[in-house]
Structures are given as structure tokens and as C-alpha cells.
C-alpha positions as CSV (number, residue, x, y, z in Angstrom):
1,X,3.4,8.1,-9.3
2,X,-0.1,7.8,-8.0
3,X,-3.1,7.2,-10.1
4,X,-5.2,9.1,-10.2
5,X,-3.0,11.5,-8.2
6,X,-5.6,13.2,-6.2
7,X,-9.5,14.2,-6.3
8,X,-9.8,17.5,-5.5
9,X,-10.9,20.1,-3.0
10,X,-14.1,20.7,-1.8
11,X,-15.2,24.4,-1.8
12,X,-14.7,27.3,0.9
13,X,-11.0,26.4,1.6
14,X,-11.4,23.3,3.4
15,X,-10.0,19.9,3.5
16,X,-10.0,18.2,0.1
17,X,-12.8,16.1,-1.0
18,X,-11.2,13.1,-0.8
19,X,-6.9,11.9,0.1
20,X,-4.8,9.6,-1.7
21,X,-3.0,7.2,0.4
22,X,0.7,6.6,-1.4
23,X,0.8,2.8,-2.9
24,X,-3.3,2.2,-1.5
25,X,-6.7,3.1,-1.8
26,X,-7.4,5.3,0.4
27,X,-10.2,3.7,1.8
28,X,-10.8,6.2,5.1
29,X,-10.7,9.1,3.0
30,X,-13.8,11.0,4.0
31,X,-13.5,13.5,6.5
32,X,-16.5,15.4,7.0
33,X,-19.8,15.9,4.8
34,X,-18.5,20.1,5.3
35,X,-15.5,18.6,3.6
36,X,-17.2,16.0,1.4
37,X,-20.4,17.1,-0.2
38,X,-22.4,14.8,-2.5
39,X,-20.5,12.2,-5.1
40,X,-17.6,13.1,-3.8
41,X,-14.6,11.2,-5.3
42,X,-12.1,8.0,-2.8
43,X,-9.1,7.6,-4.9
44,X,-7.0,5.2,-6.0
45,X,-3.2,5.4,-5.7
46,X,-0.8,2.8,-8.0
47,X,1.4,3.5,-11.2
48,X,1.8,6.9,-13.2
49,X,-1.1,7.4,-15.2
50,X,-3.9,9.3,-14.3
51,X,-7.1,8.0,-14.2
52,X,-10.8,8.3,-13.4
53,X,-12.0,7.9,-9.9
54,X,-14.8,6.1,-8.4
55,X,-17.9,7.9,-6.9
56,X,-18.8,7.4,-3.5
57,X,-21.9,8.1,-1.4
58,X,-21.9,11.2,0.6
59,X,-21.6,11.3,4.1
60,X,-23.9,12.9,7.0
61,X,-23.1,16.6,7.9
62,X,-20.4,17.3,10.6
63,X,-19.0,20.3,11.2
64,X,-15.5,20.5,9.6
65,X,-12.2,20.1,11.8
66,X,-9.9,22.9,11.9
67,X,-6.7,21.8,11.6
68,X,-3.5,24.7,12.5
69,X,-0.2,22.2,12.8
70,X,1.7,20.6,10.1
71,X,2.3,17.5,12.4
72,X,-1.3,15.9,13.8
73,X,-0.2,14.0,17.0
74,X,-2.8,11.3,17.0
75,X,-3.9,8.7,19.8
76,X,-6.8,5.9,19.3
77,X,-10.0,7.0,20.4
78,X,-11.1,3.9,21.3
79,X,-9.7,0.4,21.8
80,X,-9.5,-2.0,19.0
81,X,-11.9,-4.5,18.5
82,X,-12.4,-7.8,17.3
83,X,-14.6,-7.3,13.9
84,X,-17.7,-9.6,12.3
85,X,-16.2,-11.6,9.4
86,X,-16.6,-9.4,6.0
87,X,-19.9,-10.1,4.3
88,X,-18.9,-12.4,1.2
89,X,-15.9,-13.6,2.7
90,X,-15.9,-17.1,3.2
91,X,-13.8,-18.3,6.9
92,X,-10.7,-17.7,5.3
93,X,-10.5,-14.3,5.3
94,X,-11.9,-12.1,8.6
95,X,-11.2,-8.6,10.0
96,X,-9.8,-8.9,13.5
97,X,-9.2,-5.6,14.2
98,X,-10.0,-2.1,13.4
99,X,-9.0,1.3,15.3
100,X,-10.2,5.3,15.0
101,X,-7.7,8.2,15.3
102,X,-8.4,11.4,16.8
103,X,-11.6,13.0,16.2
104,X,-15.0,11.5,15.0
105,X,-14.6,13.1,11.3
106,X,-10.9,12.0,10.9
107,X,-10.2,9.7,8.2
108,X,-7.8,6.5,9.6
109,X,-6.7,4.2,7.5
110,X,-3.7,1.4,7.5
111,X,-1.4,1.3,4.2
112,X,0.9,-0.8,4.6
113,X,2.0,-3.8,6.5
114,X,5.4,-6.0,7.0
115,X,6.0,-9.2,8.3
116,X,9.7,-9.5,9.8
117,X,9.0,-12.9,11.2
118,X,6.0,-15.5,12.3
119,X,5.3,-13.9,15.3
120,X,6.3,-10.5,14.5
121,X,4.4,-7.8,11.9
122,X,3.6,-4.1,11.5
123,X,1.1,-2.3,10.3
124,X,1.1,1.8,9.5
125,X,-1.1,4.9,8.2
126,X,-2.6,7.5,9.6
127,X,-5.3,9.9,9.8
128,X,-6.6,12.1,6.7
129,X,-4.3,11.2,4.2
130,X,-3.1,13.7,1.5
131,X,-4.1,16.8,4.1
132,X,-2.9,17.9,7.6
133,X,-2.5,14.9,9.0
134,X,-0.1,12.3,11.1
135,X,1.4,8.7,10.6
136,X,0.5,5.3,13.2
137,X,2.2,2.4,14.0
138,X,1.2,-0.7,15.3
139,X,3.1,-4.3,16.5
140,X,2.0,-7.3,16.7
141,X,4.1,-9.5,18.6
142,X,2.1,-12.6,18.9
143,X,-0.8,-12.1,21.4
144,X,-1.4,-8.2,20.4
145,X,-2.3,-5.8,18.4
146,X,-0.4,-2.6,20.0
147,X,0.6,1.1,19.3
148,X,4.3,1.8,18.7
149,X,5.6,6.0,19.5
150,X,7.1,7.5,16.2
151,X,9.5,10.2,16.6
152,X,8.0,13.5,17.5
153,X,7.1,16.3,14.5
154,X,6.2,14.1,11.5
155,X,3.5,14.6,10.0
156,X,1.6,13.2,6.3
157,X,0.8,9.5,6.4
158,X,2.9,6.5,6.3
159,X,2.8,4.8,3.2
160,X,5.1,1.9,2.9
161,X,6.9,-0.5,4.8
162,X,10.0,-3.4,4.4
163,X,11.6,-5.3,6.7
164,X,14.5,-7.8,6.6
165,X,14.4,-8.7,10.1
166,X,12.8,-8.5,13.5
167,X,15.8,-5.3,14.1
168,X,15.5,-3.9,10.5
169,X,11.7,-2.4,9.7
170,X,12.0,0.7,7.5
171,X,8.5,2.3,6.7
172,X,8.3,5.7,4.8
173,X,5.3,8.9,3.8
174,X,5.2,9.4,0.0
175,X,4.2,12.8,1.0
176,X,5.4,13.3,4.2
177,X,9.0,13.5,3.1
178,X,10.9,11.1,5.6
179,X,11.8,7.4,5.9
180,X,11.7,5.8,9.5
181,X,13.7,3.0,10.9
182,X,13.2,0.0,13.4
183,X,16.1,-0.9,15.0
184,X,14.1,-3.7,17.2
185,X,13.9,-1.1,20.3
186,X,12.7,2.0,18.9
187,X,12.1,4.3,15.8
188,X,13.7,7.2,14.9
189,X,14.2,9.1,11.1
190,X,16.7,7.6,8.5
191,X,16.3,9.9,6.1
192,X,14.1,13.1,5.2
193,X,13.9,14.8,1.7
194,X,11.8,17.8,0.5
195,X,7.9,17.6,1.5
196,X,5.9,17.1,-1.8
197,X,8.6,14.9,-3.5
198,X,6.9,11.9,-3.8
199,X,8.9,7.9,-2.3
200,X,7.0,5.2,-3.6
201,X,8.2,2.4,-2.4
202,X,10.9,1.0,0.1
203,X,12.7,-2.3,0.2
204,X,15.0,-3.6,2.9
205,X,17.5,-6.2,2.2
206,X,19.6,-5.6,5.2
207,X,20.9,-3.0,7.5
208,X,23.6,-2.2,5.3
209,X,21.6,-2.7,1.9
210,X,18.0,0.0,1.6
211,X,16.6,0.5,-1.7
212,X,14.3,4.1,-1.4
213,X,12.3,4.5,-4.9
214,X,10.5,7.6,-5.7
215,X,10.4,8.0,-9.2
216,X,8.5,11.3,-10.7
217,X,5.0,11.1,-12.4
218,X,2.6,12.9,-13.9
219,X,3.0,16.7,-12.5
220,X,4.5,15.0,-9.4
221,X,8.1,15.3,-8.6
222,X,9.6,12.5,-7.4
223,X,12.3,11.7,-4.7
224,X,14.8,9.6,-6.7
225,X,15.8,6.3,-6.3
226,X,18.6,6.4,-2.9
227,X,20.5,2.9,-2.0
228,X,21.8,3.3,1.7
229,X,24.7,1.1,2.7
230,X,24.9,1.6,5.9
231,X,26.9,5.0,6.6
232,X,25.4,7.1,3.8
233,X,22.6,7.4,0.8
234,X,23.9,7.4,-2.6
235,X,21.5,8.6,-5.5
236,X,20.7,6.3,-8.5
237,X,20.6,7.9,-11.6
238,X,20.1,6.1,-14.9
239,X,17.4,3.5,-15.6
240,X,17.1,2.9,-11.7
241,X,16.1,6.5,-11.6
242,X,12.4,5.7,-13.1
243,X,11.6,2.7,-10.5
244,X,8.7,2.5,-8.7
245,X,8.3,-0.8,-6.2
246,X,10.8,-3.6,-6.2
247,X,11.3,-7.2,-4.9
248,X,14.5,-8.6,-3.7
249,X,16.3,-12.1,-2.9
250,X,19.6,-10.8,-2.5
251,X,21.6,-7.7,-2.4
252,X,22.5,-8.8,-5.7
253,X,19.2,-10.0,-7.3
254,X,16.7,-7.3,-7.5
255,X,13.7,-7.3,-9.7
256,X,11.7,-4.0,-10.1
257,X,9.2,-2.3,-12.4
258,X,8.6,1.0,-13.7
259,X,5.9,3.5,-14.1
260,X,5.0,5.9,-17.2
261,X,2.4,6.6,-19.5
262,X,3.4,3.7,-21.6
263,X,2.5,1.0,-18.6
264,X,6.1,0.8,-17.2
265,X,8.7,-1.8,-17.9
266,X,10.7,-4.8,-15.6
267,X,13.8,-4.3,-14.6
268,X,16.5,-6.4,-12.9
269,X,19.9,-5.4,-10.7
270,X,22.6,-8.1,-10.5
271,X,25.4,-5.9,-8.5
272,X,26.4,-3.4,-10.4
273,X,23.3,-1.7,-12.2
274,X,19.9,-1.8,-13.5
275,X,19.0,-3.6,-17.1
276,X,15.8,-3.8,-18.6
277,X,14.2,-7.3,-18.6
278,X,12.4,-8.1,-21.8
279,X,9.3,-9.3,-21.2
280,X,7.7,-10.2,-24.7
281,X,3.7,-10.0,-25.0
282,X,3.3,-10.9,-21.6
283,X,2.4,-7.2,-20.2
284,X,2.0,-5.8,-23.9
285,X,-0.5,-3.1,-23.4
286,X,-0.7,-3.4,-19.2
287,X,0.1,-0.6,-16.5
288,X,2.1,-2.5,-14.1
289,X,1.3,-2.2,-10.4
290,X,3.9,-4.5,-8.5
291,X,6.4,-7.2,-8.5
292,X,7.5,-10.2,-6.2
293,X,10.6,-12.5,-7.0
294,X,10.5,-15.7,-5.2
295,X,13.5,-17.4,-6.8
296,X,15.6,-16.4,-9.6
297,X,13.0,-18.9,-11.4
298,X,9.7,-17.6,-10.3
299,X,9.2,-13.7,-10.6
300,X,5.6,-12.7,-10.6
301,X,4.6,-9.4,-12.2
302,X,1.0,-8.1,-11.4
303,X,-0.9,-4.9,-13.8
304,X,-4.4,-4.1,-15.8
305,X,-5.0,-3.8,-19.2
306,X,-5.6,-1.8,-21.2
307,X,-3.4,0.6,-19.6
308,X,-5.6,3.5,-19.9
309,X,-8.4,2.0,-18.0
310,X,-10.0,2.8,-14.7
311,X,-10.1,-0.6,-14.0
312,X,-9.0,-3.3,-16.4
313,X,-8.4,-6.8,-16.4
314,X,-6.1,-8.1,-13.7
315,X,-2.7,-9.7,-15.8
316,X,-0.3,-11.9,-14.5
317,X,2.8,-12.6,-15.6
318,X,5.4,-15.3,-14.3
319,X,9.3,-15.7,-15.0
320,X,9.9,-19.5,-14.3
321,X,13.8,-19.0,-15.5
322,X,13.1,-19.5,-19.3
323,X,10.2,-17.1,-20.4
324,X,7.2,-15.2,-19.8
325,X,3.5,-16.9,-19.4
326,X,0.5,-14.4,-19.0
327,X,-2.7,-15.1,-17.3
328,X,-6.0,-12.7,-16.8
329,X,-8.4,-13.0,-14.3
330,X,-12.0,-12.7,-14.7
331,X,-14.2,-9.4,-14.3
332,X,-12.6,-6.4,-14.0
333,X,-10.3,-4.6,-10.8
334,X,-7.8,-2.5,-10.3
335,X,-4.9,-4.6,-8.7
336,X,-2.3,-2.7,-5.8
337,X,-0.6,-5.6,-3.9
338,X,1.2,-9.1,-5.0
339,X,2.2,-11.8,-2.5
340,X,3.1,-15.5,-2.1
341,X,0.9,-17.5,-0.8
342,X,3.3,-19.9,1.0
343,X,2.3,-23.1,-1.1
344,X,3.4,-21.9,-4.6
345,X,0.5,-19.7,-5.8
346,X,0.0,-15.4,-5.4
347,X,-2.5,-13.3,-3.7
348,X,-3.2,-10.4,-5.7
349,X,-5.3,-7.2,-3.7
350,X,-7.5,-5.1,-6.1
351,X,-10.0,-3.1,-5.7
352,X,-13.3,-2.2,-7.9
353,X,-15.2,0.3,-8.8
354,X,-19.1,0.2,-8.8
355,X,-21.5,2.1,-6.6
356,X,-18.5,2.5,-4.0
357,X,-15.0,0.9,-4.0
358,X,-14.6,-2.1,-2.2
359,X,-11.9,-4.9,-2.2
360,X,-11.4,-7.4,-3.9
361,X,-8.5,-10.3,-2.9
362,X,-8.1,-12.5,-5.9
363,X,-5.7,-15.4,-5.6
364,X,-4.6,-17.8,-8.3
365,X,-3.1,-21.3,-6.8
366,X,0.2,-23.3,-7.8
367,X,-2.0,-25.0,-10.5
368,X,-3.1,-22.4,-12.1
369,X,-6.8,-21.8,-10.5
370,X,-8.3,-18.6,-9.7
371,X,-10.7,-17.3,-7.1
372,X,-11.6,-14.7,-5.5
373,X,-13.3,-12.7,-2.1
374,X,-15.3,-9.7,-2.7
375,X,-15.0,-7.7,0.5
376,X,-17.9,-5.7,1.3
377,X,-17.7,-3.4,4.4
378,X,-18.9,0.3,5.2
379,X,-19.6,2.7,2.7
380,X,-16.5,2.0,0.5
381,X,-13.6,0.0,1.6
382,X,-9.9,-1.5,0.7
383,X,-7.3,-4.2,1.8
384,X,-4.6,-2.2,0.7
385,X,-1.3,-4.0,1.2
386,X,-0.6,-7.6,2.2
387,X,1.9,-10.0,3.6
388,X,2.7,-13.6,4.1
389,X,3.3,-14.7,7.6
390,X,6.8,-16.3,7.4
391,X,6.5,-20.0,7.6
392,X,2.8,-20.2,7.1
393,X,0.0,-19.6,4.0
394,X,-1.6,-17.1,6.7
395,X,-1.7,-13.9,5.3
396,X,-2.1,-10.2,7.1
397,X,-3.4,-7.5,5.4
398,X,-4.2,-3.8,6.0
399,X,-6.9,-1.0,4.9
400,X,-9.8,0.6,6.2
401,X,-13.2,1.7,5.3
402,X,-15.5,4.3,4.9
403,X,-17.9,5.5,7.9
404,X,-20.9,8.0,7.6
405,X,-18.5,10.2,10.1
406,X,-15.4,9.4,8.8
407,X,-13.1,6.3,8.4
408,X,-11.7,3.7,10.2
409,X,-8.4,1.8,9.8
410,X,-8.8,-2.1,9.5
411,X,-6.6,-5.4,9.6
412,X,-7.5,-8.2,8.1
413,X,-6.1,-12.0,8.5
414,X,-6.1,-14.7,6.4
415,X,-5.5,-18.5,7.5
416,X,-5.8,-19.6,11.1
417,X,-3.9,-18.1,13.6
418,X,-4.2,-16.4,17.0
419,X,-5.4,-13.2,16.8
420,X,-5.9,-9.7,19.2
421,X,-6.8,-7.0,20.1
422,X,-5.2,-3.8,21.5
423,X,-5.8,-3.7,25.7
């Protein structure tokens, strides 16, 4: 369901040139300048369609990595470390912490974070993502940043992440073939499904109530969409069959989107199965990247347009219980990520395409205002998921960025807060 799906290899049987992290830029993607010669491509995943990719500047020579396992176990080479504000960002917005896994040339990245509760959030990735690789974890329990062990074996990249509760975190690889679970002491494997069949999203309601969504894309076979109640997975066939992310307020109020050539359509679960939500003009002619229900009277559904662009216009559209209103944003983005922003408004994480991709973190307010932060940082860069700290209009998010050696994985907070570092 990715787009574009991936950038291709790099000659003499290496690593490819760049990977695509499931659901997020993958904004570490460089591993070597053996592995990534000159204009080399750093991919964008999101929606079905296939698109083109950026170009990126090439990276000083290293010899390549060997790598001989399916399952990398990675450890942070160094400690995490409190980060300069990003140049453009106003105080807002500041990276607090970034971290490097495994060897110099390994690409690290974070793709995905979840907030279970004010004082309690996770972030995830991993190292080379797309290739021979393995999946990270951190906590932060309010004082710390630290790493979290994953069950033994697994290897790929973790690509998405839900949580209901402090005791219910579910994170899962697109690639990698498994989903996790975070039973407030430990993690172990919910579920595991055929490597190369693609999840693209997970949503956690409750312990007894997991949505997994993987559905196919172009040349990509996808893992299906599975609802777990507890005991066992049940397969979704149908309209539910084509979903792609999802937003829920209740077990029985479920808003989704789909993916296909055609930009995807909304869809909506009240108990007993999926209907299509007509949606008017409002995301006529947009590729839609993600959804977020806040009440059954505001639902919020973020895409570009034209659909068949690299990077379009950013479109809104909000449900307030009676119809459809669409808004655009200025300049042009590719938008990932949607998320409240505690007082009434959404965050929306894009990314753009110029010399090299960097972020960009537009937000449009309860009256209707936009803005937005241009992050520059390394050679190429992206915030690639965010999420609202319960309680607050503080916001964490996760990426990484582009290094002359490699890449680093990144975390980002907006608001005031306390923040650290790993010991």
C-alpha cells in the first residue's frame, strides 16, 4: 500500500539504494555511499499509488556492511542526547532526542509512536528499513527516554503502533510479518503472517477488540484486514478487506479509509460491518493518507490532490455530524500523519520534496487558521508519525534523518513538558 513502494537497488548485489519505512518516510534510509551511489532516491511510504521519489544527495564512501541473518539484533551505539532546536522551528517544536543503532553505516529511524497515557508513550523502528534489518523500542515513562527488549528472532522494521491503555500497546512490521503486544510488563508476538504480505496499519480499542489492516496494493500483497477479540483472529472480507488506517471511538464507531488507484474512499463500522461513507466533493480527486474521529461529529480526513501527484496540495476534510467542509493548505507536501491538537484544531505531518526531503508539520487551529514549521535537519529528514499527549496540546513525534554515514532516529516534542534522555 506504500507509495512509491520502493527505490531500487544499487548495483553488485548490495543493499538497496534506498528503504521504505511502512506508513513513514524513511528518513534514515541511507546506508552506505557502496550502497548508495550518487542521486540516489529516500522514499516515501502512504497510500496505493505509486509515485515519483525525491532525489537526495549522495553520501561519503564506506565500505558496505555484510549482512548474513534474517533477524539484526541491534543495541544503541551511543546514548541519546538532548538535540539543538530544528533550524526554522520556532520554540514550539524541538528535537530532544535522537539515537544510532548498530554500525556507523546503519540506517535508524523511528516510525511510529503511541501515547497510552500523559506520562506514558512509545516510540519504534529500526535499523535499515526495507533490507536485512531489526525492529527498536523505546518508553518513556515520565523522566526517560529508555530501550524496551522485543522478543528474540524478529527481524524487518516496526512500522506502526496503537494503544488503548498503559497494559494494551500493539505495534506491528509491514514487512516483517508479525504484530507485538504490550501487556504493561513485557512484549511478546500476537500474531505472525507470511513475510512480504504487507499490514498497514493497527488500531487498538481494547484487549478484547484489535483491528490489523493490510490491504493489497500495487504488485504488493497485502495481509487482510484480522479483528482479534481476545481468544482468536477472525478475517474481514468484504469492503473491510480494502482498508488501510483507521480511527476509533468505540468498538462500535470506527471510521477508516481506503487506498487504490482512484484515491481511496471513507468508510465507517457501526457493529456489524463496514459501509461506505459518502463524502461529496470534499476529497473529489485526493489520494487519502489518514483519518482521526474525535466524536461522532468531528471526523477529520487528511490526502493530496491531484492524486497522481508527487506531492500535491495538502486537503482537509471535516465531518461535523451534517456534512463535508474541505480546506487546502498552502504550497505543496505530501501529508502521512493526522492528529488532534488537544484545543479543537489538527496537526497534519507532511513531508516535501526539493533538493532533499524534509518535514513539514502543518497545523490548522479550531478557527480555521493555518501554519506551518519547515523542519530542516541533516541531509534529508522526516517527522513521521505523531501523537497527542493525553490531557495536554503537547505533542510527540518520531522520524529521523539523513547522516553522511548513515541515519539517525529522532524524537521530536511539541509544547512544554519535561523531557530526557536515555542514561
Amino acid at each position: 500500500m506504500n507509495r512509491p513502494r520502493r527505490a531500487g537497488s544499487a548495483s553488485g548485489g548490495t543493499l538497496s539504494a534506498a528503504a521504505v519505512v511502512s506508513g513513514a518516510v524513511a528518513a534514515a534510509a541511507a546506508v552506505s555511499a557502496a550502497v548508495v551511489p550518487a542521486g540516489a532516491v529516500l522514499a516515501a511510504a502512504g497510500p496505493a499509488a505509486l509515485r515519483p521519489v525525491a532525489r537526495v544527495p549522495a553520501v561519503s564512501s564506506r565500505p558496505a556492511i555484510a549482512l548474513t541473518t534474517s533477524a539484526v539484533t541491534i543495541s544503541a551505539a551511543t546514548a541519546s542526547v538532548s538535540a539543538p532546536r530544528p533550524a526554522g522551528a520556532p520554540a514550539g517544536w524541538r528535537m530532544v532526542s535522537t539515537d544510532h543503532y548498530g554500525s556507523a553505516s546503519n540506517a535508524s529511524g523511528y516510525s511510529a509512536v503511541a501515547t497510552p497515557g500523559k506520562n506514558d508513550a512509545w516510540v519504534f523502528g529500526g535499523t535499515n528499513p526495507g533490507e536485512a534489518s531489526g525492529p527498536t523500542a523505546q518508553h518513556w515513562t515520565g523522566h526517560r527516554w529508555q530501550a524496551v527488549a522485543l522478543p528474540r528472532g524478529l527481524g524487518s522494521f516496526i512500522s506502526g503502533a496503537s494503544a488503548s491503555s498503559p497494559g494494551n500497546v500493539w505495534a506491528i512490521s509491514s514487512f516483517g510479518g508479525y504484530a507485538l503486544r504490550w501487556d504493561g510488563i513485557s512484549w511478546s508476538v500476537a500474531r505472525r503472517w507470511r513475510q512480504g504480505a504487507e499490514a498497514t496499519s493497527v488500531t487498538a480499542i481494547s484487549p478484547t477488540d484489535v483491528w490489523l489492516f493490510g490491504a493489497p496494493g500495487h504488485g504488493q500483497q497485502g495481509a487482510g484486514t484480522w479483528h482479534f477479540d481476545g481468544h482468536s483472529w477472525i478475517r474481514i472480507t468484504g469492503r473491510g478487506s480494502a482498508i488501510y488506517r483507521a480511527s476509533a471511538l468505540s468498538g462500535h464507531a470506527i471510521w477508516a479509509i481506503t487506498a487504490d488507484a482512484r484515491g481511496g474512499s471513507v468508510e465507517h463500522w457501526a457493529g456489524h460491518g463496514w459501509d461506505r461513507v459518502r463524502t461529496g466533493s470534499a476529497l473529489a480527486g485526493t489520494e487519502l493518507d489518514d483519518v482521526l474521529a474525535g466524536s461522532p461529529d468531528s471526523v477529520w480526513v487528511v490526502g493530496d490532490s491531484p492524486a497522481s501527484a508527487e506531492d500535491g496540495r495538502v486537503v482537509l476534510a471535516h465531518w461535523n455530524g451534517r456534512t463535508w467542509r474541505r480546506t487546502e493548505a498552502r504550497g505543496r507536501a505530501m501529508p502521512r500523519r493526522l492528529v488532534a491538537d488537544g484545543h479543537g484544531g489538527v496537526w497534519v505531518a507532511a513531508v516535501t520534496f526539493g533538493a532533499q526531503t524534509e518535514s513539514r508539520l502543518l497545523h490548522l487551529s479550531r478557527s480555521g487558521r493555518w501554519t506551518q514549521v519547515d523542519i530542516a535537519r541533516g541531509l534529508g529528514n522526516a517527522v513521521s508519525d505523531l501523537a497527542l499527549i493525553p490531557g495536554t496540546t503537547s505533542l510527540w513525534g518520531s522520524g529521523g534523518f539523513l547522516t553522511k554515514a548513515g541515519g539517525d532516529a529522532a524524537i521530536w516534542l511539541y509544547g512544554t513538558g519535561r523531557t530526557g534522555a536515555h542514561r
